[in-house]
Backbone bond lengths (Angstrom), bond angles and torsions (degrees), N, CA, C in turn:
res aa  C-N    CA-C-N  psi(-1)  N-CA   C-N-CA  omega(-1)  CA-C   N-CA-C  phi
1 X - - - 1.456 - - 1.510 108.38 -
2 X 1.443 138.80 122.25 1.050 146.26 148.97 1.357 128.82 -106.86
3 X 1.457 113.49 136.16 1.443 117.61 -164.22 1.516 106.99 -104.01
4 X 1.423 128.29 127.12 1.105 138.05 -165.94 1.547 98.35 -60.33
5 X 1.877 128.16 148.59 1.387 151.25 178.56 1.697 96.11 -44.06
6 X 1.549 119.79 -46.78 1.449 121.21 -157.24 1.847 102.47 -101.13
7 X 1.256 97.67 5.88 2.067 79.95 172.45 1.613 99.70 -92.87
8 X 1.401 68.41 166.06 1.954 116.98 -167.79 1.566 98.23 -38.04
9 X 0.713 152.59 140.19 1.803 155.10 97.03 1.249 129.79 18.42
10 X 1.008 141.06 135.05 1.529 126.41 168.49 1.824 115.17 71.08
11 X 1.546 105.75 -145.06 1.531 87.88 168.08 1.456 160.74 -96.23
12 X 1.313 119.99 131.43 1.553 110.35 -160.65 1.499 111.97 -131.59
13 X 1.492 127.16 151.24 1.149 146.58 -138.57 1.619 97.29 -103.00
14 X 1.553 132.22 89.46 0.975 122.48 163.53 1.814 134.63 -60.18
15 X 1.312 128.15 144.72 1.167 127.08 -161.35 1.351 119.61 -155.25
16 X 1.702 121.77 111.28 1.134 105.50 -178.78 1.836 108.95 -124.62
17 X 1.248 95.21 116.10 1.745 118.40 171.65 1.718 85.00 79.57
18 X 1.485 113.45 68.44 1.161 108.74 163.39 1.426 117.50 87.95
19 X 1.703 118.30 -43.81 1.407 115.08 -152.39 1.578 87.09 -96.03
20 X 1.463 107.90 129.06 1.850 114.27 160.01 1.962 105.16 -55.07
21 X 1.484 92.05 127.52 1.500 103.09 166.92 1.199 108.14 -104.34
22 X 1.259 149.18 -5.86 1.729 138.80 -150.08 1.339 110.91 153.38
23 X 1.210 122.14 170.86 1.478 116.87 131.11 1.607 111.93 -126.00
24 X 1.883 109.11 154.90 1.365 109.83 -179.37 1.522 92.04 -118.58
25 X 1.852 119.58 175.64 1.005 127.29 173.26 1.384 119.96 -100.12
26 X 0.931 138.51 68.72 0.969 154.15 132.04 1.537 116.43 21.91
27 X 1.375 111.78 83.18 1.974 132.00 -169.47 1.544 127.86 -104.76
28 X 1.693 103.48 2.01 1.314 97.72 -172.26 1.368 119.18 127.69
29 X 1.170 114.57 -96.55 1.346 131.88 -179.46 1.437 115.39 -92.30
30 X 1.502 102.60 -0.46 1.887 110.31 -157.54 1.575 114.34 -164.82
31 X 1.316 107.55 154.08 1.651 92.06 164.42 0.904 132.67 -133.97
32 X 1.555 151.01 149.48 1.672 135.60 -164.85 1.287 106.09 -74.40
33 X 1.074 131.22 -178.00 0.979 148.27 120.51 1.786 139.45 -89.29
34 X 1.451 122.69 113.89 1.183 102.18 -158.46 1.479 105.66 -119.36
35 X 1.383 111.40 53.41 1.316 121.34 170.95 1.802 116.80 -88.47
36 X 1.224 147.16 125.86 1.462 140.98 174.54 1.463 118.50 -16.99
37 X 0.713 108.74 131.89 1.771 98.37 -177.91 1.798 98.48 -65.52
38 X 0.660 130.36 -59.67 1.813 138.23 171.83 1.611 90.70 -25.54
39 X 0.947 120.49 -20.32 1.878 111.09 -177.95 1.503 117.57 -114.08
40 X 1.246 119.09 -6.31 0.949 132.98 -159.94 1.830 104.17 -88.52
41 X 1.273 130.71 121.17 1.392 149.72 -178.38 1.533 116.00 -44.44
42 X 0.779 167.27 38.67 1.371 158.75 167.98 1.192 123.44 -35.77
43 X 1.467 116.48 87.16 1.851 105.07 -174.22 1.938 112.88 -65.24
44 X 0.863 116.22 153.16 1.364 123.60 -171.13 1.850 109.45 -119.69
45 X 1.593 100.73 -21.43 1.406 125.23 161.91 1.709 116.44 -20.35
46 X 1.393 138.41 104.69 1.099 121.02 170.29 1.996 104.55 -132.51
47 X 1.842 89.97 121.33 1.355 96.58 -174.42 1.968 122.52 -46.18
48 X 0.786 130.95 -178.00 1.593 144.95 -168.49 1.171 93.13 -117.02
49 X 1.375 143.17 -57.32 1.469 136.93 -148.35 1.793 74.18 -144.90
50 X 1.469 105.18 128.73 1.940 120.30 152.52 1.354 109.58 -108.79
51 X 0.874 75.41 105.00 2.047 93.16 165.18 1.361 120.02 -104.36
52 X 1.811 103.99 136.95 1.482 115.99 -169.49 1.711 78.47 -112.65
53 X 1.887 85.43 141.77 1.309 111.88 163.07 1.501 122.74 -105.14
């Protein structure tokens, strides 16, 4: 997800193909996430072969 140079500050309503997913906070260079940490995804996934591109 990248947030265009000219959006808003603070908080904003992410959306993909219309449907609201969240909102993050919106800091600049980056954006939070302001979902519970208790909800929050943690892949545990570790590839077999790492390949650099």
């Amino acid at each position: 997800v990248s947030l265009s140079t000219n959006s808003v500050m603070g908080y904003v309503l992410v959306m993909y193909k219309g449907v609201p997913l969240g909102f993050v906070k919106n800091i600049g260079n980056r954006a939070n996430n302001l979902y519970p940490h208790e909800w929050r995804i943690r892949s545990q996934h570790l590839p077999e072969e790492i390949r650099i591109l």
